[in-house]
C-alpha positions as CSV (number, residue, x, y, z in Angstrom):
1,X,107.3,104.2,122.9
2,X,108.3,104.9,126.7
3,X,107.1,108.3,125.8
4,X,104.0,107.6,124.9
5,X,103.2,105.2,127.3
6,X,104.3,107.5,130.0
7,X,101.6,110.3,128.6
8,X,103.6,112.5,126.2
9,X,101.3,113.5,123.4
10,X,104.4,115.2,121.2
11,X,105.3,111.4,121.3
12,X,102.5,109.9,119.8
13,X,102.6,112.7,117.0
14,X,106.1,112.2,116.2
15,X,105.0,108.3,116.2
16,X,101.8,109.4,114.0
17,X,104.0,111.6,111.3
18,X,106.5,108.7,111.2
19,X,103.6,105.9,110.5
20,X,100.4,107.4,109.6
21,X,101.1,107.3,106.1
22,X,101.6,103.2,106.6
23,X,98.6,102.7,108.8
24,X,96.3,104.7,106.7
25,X,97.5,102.7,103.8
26,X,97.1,99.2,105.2
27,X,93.7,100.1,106.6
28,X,92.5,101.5,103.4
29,X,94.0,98.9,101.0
30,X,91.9,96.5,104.1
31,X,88.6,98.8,103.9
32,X,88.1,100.2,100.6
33,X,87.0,103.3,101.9
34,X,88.8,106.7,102.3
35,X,86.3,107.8,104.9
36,X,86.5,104.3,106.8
37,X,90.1,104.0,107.0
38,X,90.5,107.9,108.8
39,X,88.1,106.4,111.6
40,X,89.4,103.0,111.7
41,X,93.1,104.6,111.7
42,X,92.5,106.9,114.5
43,X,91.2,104.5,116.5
44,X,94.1,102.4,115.9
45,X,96.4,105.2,117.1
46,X,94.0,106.0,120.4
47,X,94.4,102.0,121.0
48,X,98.4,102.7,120.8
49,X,98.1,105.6,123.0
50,X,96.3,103.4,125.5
51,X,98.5,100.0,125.4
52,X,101.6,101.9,124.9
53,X,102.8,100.5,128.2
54,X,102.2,96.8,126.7
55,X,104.8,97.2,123.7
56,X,107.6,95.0,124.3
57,X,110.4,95.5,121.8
58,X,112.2,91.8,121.9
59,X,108.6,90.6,120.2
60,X,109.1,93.0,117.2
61,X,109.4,96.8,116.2
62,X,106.9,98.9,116.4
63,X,106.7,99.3,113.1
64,X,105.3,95.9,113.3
65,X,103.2,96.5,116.2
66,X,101.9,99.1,115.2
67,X,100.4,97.4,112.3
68,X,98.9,94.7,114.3
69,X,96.7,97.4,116.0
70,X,96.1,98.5,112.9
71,X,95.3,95.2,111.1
72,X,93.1,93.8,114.1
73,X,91.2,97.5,114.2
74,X,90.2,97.1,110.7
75,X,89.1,93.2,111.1
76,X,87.0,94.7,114.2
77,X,85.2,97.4,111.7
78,X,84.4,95.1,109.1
79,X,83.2,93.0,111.5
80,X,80.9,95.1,113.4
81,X,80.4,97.4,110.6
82,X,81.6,97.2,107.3
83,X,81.0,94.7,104.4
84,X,82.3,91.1,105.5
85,X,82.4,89.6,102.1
86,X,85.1,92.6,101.7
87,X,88.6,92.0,99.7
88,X,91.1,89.5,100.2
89,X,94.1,92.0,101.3
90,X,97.9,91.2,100.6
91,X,99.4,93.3,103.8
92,X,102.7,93.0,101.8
93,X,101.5,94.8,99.1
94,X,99.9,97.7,101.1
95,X,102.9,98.6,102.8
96,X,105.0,98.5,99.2
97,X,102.3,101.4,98.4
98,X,102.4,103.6,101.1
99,X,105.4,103.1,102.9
100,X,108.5,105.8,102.5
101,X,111.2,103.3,104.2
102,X,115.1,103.6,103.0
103,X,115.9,101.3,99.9
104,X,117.8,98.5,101.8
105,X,115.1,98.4,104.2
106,X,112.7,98.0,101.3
107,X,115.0,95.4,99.5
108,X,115.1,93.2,102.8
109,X,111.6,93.2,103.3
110,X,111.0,92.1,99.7
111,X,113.4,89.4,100.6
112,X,111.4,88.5,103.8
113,X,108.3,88.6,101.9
114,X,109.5,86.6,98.9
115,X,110.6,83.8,101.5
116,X,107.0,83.7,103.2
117,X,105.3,84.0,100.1
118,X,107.3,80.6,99.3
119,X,106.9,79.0,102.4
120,X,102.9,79.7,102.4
121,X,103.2,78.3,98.9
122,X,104.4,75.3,99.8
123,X,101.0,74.5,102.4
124,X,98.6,72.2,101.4
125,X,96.2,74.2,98.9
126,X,92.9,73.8,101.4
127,X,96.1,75.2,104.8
128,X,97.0,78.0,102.3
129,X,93.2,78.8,101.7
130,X,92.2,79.0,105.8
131,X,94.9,80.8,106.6
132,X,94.5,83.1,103.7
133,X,90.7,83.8,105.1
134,X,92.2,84.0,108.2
135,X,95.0,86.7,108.0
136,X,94.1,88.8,104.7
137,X,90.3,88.6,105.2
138,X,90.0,88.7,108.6
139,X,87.4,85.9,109.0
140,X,87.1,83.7,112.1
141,X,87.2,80.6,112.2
142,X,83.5,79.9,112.7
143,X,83.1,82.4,109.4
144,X,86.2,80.3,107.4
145,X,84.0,76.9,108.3
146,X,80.9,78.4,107.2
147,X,82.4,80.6,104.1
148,X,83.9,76.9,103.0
149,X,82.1,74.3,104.4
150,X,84.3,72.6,105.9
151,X,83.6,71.9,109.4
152,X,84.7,74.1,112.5
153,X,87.2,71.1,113.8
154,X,88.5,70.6,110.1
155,X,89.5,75.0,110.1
156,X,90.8,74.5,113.1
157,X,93.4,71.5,112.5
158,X,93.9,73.5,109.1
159,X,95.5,76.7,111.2
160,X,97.3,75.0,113.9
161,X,98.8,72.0,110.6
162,X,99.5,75.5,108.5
163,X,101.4,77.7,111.3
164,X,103.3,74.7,112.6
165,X,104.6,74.0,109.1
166,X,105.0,78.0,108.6
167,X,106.9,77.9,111.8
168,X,109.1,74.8,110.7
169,X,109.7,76.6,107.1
170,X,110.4,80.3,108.9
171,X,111.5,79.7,112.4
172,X,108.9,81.3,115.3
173,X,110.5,84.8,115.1
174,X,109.7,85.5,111.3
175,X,105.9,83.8,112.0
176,X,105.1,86.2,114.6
177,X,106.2,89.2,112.3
């Protein structure tokens, strides 16, 4: 990442080879559109290029951050472009597709998955529904209140009750992954 940040493009196509594969997947699985998920994942990787300087790697790989780049491009397509009553997304499940990762590396991340699967289980039904809308759909908050008709103060208590309890369940640093 210092290598890209500092300008080298061989760096960002070593860092493209290693996760394009992932990117394109998630962004695809996200989109439903071959042709949307080569725009959306390019843009993705000209937003690493250009915030390379921000990655900081005690917050996460960059593995992971890539895939927040990735994620919030997609959200910002649909948004502004695509369909916005698109699929609900299991990011878990896209990366199990596409993703070419060593066995253990795989078997740990089922783990990890497993456990937050089970800890988002264990939310309130109408917690596990906002922040469902929220992180796999990609809807705001104002779209969550007006998708369920619940009011705007009423979404908002649901995703600040629903992380806290997330956060109790996972600890902060498996949250923010």
């Amino acid at each position: 990442m210092s290598r890209v940040a500092g300008g080298d493009a061989d760096a960002l196509g070593e860092l493209y080879d290693r996760y394009g594969r992932v990117v394109f997947g998630l962004i695809y699985r996200m989109l439903g559109s071959p042709e949307s998920a080569e725009e959306v994942a390019q843009n993705a990787f000209h937003s690493v290029w250009r915030q390379a300087s921000r990655y900081r790697p005690e917050r996460g790989s960059v593995r992971t951050w890539l895939l927040a780049i990735a994620r919030n491009a997609a959200i910002d397509w649909r948004r502004s472009k695509g369909n916005r009553t698109g699929r609900e997304t299991a990011i878990d499940d896209t990366l199990m597709l596409v993703d070419e990762r060593r066995v253990e590396d795989t078997v740990i991340a089922s783990l990890r998955a497993q456990r937050v699967r089970a800890a988002v289980a264990s939310l309130p039904r109408e917690q596990r529904e906002t922040l469902s809308l929220a992180f796999w759909s990609g809807l705001s908050q104002t779209e969550i209140a007006a998708r369920t008709g619940a009011p705007l103060g009423t979404v908002k208590s649901r995703v600040r009750l629903g992380m806290a309890r997330l956060r109790e369940w996972l600890g902060d640093d498996e949250v923010r992954r």
